[in-house]
C-alpha positions in Angstrom: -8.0 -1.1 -0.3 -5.1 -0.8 1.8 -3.5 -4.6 2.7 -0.9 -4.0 5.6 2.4 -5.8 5.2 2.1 -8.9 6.5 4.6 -12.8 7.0 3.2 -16.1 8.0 5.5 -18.1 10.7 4.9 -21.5 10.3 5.6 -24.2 12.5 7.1 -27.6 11.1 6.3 -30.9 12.0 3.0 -31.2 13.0 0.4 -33.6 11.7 -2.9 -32.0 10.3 -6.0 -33.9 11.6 -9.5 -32.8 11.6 -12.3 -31.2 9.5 -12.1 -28.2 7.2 -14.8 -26.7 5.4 -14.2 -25.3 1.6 -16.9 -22.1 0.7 -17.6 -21.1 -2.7 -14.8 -20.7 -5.3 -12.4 -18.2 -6.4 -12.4 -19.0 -10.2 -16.5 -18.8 -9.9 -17.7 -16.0 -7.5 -15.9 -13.3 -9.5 -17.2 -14.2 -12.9 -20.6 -14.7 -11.4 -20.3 -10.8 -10.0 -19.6 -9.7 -13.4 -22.6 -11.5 -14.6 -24.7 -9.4 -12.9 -24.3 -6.6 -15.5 -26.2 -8.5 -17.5 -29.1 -7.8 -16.2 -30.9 -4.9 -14.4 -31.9 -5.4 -11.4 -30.7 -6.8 -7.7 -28.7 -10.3 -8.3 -27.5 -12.1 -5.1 -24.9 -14.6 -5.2 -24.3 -16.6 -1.9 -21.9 -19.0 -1.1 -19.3 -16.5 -1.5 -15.6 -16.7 0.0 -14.7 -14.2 2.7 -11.0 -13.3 0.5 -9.1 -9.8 -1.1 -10.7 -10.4 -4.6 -14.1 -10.1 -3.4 -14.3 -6.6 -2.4 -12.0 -5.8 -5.2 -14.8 -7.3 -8.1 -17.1 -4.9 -5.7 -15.1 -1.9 -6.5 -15.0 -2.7 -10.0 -18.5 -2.8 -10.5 -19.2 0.1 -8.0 -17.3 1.7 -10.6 -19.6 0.7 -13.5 -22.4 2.3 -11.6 -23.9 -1.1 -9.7 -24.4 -0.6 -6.3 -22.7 -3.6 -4.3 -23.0 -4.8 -0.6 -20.5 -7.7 0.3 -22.1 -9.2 3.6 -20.2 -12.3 5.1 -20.9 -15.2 2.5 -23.2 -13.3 0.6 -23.1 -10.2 -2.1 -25.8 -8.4 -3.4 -25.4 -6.5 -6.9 -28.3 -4.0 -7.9 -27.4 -3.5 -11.2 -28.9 0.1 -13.2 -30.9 0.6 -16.2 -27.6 1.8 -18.2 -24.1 1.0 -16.2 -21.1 2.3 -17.2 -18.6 0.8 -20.6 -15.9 2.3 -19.1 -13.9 0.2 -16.1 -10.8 2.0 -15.5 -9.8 2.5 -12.1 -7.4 1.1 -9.4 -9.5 -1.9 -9.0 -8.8 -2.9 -12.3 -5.1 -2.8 -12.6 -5.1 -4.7 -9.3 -7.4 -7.5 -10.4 -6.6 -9.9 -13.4 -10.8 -11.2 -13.1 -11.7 -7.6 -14.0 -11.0 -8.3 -17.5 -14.6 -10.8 -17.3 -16.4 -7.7 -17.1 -15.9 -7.3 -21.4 -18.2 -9.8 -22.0 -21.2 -8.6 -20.6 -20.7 -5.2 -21.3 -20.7 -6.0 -24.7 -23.3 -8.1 -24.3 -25.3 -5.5 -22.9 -24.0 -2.2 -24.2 -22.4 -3.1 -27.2 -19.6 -1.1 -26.2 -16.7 -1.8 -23.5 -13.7 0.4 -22.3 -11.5 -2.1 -19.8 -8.3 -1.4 -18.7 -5.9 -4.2 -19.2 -5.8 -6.1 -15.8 -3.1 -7.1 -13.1 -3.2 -10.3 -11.1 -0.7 -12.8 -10.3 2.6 -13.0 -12.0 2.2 -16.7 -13.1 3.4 -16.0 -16.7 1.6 -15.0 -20.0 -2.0 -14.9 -20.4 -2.4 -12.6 -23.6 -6.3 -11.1 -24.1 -6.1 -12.4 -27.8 -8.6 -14.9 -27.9 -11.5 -12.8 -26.0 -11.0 -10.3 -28.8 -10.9 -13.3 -31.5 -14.2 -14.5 -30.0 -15.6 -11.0 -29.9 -14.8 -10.2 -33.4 -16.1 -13.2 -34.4 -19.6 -12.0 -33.0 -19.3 -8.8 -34.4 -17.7 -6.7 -32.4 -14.6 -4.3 -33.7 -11.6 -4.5 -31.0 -8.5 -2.7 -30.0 -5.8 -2.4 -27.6 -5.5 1.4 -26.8 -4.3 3.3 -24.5 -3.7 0.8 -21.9 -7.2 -0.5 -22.3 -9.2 -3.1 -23.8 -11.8 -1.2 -26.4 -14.6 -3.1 -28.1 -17.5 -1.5 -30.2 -20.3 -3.5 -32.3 -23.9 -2.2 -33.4 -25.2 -5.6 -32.4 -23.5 -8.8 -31.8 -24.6 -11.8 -33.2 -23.9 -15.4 -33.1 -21.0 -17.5 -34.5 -19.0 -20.3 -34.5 -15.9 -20.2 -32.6 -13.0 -21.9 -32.1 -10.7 -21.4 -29.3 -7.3 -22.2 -30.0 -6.5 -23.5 -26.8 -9.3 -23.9 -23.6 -9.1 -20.9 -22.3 -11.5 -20.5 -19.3 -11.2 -16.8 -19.5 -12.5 -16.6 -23.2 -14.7 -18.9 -22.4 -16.2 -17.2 -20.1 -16.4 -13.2 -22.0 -17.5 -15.3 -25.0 -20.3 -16.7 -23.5 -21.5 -13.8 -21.5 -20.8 -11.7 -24.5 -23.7 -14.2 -26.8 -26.3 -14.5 -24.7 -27.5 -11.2 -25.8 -26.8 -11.9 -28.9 -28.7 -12.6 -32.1 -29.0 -16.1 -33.4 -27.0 -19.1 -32.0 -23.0 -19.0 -30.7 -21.1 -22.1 -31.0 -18.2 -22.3 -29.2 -15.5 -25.1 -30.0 -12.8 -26.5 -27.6 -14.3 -24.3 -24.6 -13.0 -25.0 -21.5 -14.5 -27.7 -19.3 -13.8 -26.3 -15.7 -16.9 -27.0 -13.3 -16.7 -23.2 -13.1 -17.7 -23.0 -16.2 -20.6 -24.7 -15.6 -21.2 -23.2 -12.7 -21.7 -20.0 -15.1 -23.7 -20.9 -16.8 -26.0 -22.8 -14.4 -26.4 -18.7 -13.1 -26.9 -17.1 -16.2 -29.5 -20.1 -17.5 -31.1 -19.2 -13.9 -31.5 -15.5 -15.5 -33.2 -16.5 -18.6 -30.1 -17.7 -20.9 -30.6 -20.5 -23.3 -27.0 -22.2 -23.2 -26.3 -26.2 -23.5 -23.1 -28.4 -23.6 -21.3 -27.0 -19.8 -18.6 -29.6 -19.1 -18.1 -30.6 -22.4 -15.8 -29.1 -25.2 -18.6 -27.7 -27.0 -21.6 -24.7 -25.4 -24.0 -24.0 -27.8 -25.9 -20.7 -26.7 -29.0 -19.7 -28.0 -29.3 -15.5 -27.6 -32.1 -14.0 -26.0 -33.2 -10.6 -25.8 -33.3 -10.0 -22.3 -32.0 -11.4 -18.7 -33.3 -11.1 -15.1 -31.5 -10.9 -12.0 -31.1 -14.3 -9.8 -30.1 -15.8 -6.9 -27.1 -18.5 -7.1 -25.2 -20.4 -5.1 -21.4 -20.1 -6.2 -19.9 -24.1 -6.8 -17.2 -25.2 -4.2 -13.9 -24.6 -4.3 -11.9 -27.5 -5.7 -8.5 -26.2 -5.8 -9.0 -24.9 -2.0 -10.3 -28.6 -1.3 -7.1 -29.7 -3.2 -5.2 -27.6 -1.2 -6.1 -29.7 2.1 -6.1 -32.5 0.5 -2.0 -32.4 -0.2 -1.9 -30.7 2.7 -3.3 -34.1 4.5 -0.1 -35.9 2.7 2.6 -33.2 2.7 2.0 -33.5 6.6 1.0 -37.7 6.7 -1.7 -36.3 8.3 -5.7 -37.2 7.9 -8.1 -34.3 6.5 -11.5 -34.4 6.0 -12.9 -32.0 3.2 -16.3 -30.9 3.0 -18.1 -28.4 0.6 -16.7 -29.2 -2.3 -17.8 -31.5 -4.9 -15.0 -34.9 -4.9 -15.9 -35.0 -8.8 -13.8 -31.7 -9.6 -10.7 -34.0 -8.2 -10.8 -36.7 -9.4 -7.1 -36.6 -10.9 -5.9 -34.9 -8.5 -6.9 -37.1 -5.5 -6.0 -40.4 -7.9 -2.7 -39.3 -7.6 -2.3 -39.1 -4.2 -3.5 -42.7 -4.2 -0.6 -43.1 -6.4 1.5 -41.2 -3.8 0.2 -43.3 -1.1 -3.0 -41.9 0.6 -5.8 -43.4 1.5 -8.7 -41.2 0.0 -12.4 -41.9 0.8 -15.2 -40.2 -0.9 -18.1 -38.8 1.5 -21.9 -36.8 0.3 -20.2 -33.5 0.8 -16.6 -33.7 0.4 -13.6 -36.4 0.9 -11.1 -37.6 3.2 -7.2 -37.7 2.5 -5.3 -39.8 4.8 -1.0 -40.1 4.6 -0.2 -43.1 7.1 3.4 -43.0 5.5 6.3 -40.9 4.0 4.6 -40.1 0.2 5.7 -42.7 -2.6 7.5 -40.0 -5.5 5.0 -39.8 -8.1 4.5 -37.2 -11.5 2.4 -34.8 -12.3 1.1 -32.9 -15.7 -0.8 -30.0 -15.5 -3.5 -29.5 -18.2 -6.3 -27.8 -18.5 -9.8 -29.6 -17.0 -10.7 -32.6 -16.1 -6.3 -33.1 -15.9 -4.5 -31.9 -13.1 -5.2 -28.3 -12.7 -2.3 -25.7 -12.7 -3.5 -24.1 -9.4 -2.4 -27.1 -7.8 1.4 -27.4 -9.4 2.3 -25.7 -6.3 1.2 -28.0 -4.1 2.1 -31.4 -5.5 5.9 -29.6 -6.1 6.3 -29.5 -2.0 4.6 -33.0 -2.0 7.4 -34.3 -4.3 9.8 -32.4 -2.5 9.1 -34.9 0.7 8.5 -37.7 -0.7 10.5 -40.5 -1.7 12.1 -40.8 -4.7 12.6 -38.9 -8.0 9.2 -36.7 -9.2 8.5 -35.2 -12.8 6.3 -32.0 -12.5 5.5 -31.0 -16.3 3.7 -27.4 -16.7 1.8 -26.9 -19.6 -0.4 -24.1 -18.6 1.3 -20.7 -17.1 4.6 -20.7 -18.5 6.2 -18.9 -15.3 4.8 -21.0 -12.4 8.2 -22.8 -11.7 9.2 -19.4 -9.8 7.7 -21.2 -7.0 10.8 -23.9 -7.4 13.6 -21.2 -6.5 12.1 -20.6 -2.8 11.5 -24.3 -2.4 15.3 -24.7 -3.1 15.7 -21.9 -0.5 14.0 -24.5 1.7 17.0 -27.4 0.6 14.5 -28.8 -2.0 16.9 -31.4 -4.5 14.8 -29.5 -7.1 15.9 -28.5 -10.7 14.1 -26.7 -13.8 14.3 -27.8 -17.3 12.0 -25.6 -19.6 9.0 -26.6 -18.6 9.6 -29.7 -16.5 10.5 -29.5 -12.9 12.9 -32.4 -12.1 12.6 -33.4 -7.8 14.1 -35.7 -5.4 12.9 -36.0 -2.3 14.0 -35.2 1.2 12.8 -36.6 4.6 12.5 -32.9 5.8 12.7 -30.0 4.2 14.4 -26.7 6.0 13.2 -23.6 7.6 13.9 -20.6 5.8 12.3 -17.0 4.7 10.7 -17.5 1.2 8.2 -15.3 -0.8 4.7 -15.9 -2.2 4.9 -14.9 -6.4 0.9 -16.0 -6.5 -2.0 -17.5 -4.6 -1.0 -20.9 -5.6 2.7 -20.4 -4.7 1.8 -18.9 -1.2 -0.5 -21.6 -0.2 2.2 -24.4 -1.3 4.8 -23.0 0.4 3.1 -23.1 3.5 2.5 -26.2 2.8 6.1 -27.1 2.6 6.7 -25.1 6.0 4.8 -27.5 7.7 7.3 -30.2 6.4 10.2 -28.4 7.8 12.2 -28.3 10.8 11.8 -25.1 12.3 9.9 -21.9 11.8 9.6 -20.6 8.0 8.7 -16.9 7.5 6.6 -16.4 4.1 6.2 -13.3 2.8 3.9 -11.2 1.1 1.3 -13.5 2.3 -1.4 -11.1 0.8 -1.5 -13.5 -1.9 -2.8 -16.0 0.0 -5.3 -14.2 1.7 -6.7 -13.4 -2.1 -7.7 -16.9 -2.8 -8.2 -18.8 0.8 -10.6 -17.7 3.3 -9.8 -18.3 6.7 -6.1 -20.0 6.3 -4.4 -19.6 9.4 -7.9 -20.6 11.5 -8.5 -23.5 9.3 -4.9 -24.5 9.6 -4.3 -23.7 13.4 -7.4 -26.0 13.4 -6.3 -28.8 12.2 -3.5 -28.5 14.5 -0.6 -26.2 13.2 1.4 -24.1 14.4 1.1 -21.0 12.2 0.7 -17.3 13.2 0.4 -13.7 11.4 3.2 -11.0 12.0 3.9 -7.8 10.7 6.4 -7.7 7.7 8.3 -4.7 7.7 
């Protein structure tokens, strides 16, 4: 897929007011794709967001032999009798999800070839404890030749430990046992509501797994799965996402489609910042009537404050008054984002893995890059809280994890167009 070169001009100084409507998540849809493999047959997954990764997950299981139609909010994956064990194709290198198609394909097949995956450089995330958790079912694995290589006769169930929460071994683990013979355990698995949102699918296709949202899934294997329909969980780092925006700018956003539940740190602190947050059926409302109060931030892993939104409460801190804290305990190279905040005159300094911040009234125009999705939506973010027009590059990030940005943006009453980069 060809992505033309393309900057984001954004506007400073307006005040976003209105509605915006979050669609299914990132972090979900693409695992739910790679569910699919599972079983044979047509799977539809709806609720889908219209962004880059999408179609990419498509290609990768086009190239494992499912046939794949991506249709607005909705894809359709017919999966055959025998796909493919082998992903290794452009896709893949482009993609750092691919890697959740090991799981089922061992599941399934017994046997996987995937090449090791690209994604966003947001620092180390080492394949080791998917390969721990595979071995630990059975399953003989290797690094070679730039690919990911797992074998077993027949997996079957274990007691795992994860090291650390680790929604991507969560999530191969899990897929990997449902298949398998006898019970899985899995200790200190990750807690995200995408997790759950997994598994709600897979149970949906005949899997026997207990314990989503807490530290411990117990999956019973079965010996076969059918296909589904499901309806991927809301995004909660997109609602996030408007939901500092609504402060960054002392603006008032309402946020529907997503689940107020999945935020609850995050929107506390922005109480502690100063908003005025209101919970609503479908969503929330984020109100700034004031310059933000400085506030700190940890990031850990779910039901904490989530690393995709470090981004975002950096440009908060970097407006708001008084001296912030941002501690990163997750992706040990996210603080890239810092250096083209102090592009922007951010008072913003990096120690390890604390961020140290004081805030401006206004920050300054400038041309900065997007490193990640994360990075690209905050500085946006931080655009809108300068005084002229800041250029943000590479915005091809951002288009991989938000759906409809500039609309929903220009919406709620920015000033914010696409140009050509060259």
């Amino acid at each position: 897929m060809d992505v033309q070169p393309e900057k984001l001009l954004v506007s400073g100084g307006a005040r976003l007011d209105g509605d915006v409507t979050v669609t299914g998540a990132k972090n979900s849809v693409l695992k739910l794709m790679a569910a699919a493999l599972l079983a044979e047959g047509t799977t539809t997954i709806s609720n889908c967001p219209r962004i880059l990764d999408v179609p990419l997950m498509a290609d990768v299981l086009r190239g494992l032999g499912c046939r794949v139609d991506v249709d607005g909010d909705v894809v359709t994956i017919d999966t055959p009798q025998e796909p493919s064990f082998h992903a290794d194709f452009p896709a893949v290198s482009r993609l750092r999800a691919s890697v959740c198609v090991l799981g089922p394909l061992m599941g399934r097949l017994g046997r996987a070839i995937v090449a090791l995956p690209g994604g966003d450089a947001i620092g180390s995330r080492p394949l080791d404890m998917h390969q721990n958790g595979l071995q630990a079912l059975g399953a003989t694995m290797r690094i070679e030749h730039g690919a990911v290589v797992g074998e077993a006769a027949k997996l079957r169930g274990a007691t795992i430990e994860l090291d650390f929460p680790s929604v991507g071994a969560t999530e191969n683990i899990v897929m990997a046992a449902v298949l398998a013979v006898g019970t899985t355990t899995i200790e200190n698995a990750a807690r995200e509501p995408e997790i759950a949102d997994l598994v709600h699918m897979l149970n949906g296709m005949g899997a026997r797994i207990t314990g989503a949202g807490t530290p411990t899934l117990v999956i019973d294997g079965v010996d076969r799965l059918s296909p589904t329909h499901h309806r991927t969980v809301g995004d909660r780092v997109v609602g996030g996402t408007w939901a500092f925006a609504a402060a960054v700018t002392r603006g008032r956003v309402r946020v529907h489609g997503v689940d107020a539940d999945h935020l609850t740190v995050p929107l506390e602190r922005l109480v502690a910042a100063g908003a005025v947050v209101s919970r609503a059926p479908d969503g929330f409302e984020v109100r700034m009537n004031a310059r933000p109060r400085a506030v700190d931030f940890v990031t850990l892993p779910y039901p904490s404050f989530p690393t995709d939104l470090q981004p975002m409460a950096l440009a908060l801190a970097a407006v708001s008054d008084g001296h912030s804290i941002i501690t990163e305990n997750v992706f040990d190279a996210r603080f890239r984002f810092v250096e083209e905040l102090i592009r922007m005159g951010a008072d913003a300094h990096i120690d390890g893995h604390h961020a140290s911040i004081r805030g401006r009234d206004q920050l300054s125009s400038a041309p900065v890059w997007a490193t990640d999705i994360r990075a690209g939506a905050g500085l946006v973010l931080a655009g809108l809280a300068a005084d002229g027009v800041t250029e943000v590059h590479d915005v091809f990030h951002i288009d991989r994890g938000y759906p409809d940005f500039v609309q929903n943006l220009t919406s709620l009453g920015a000033t914010v167009e696409r140009a050509p980069d060259r």
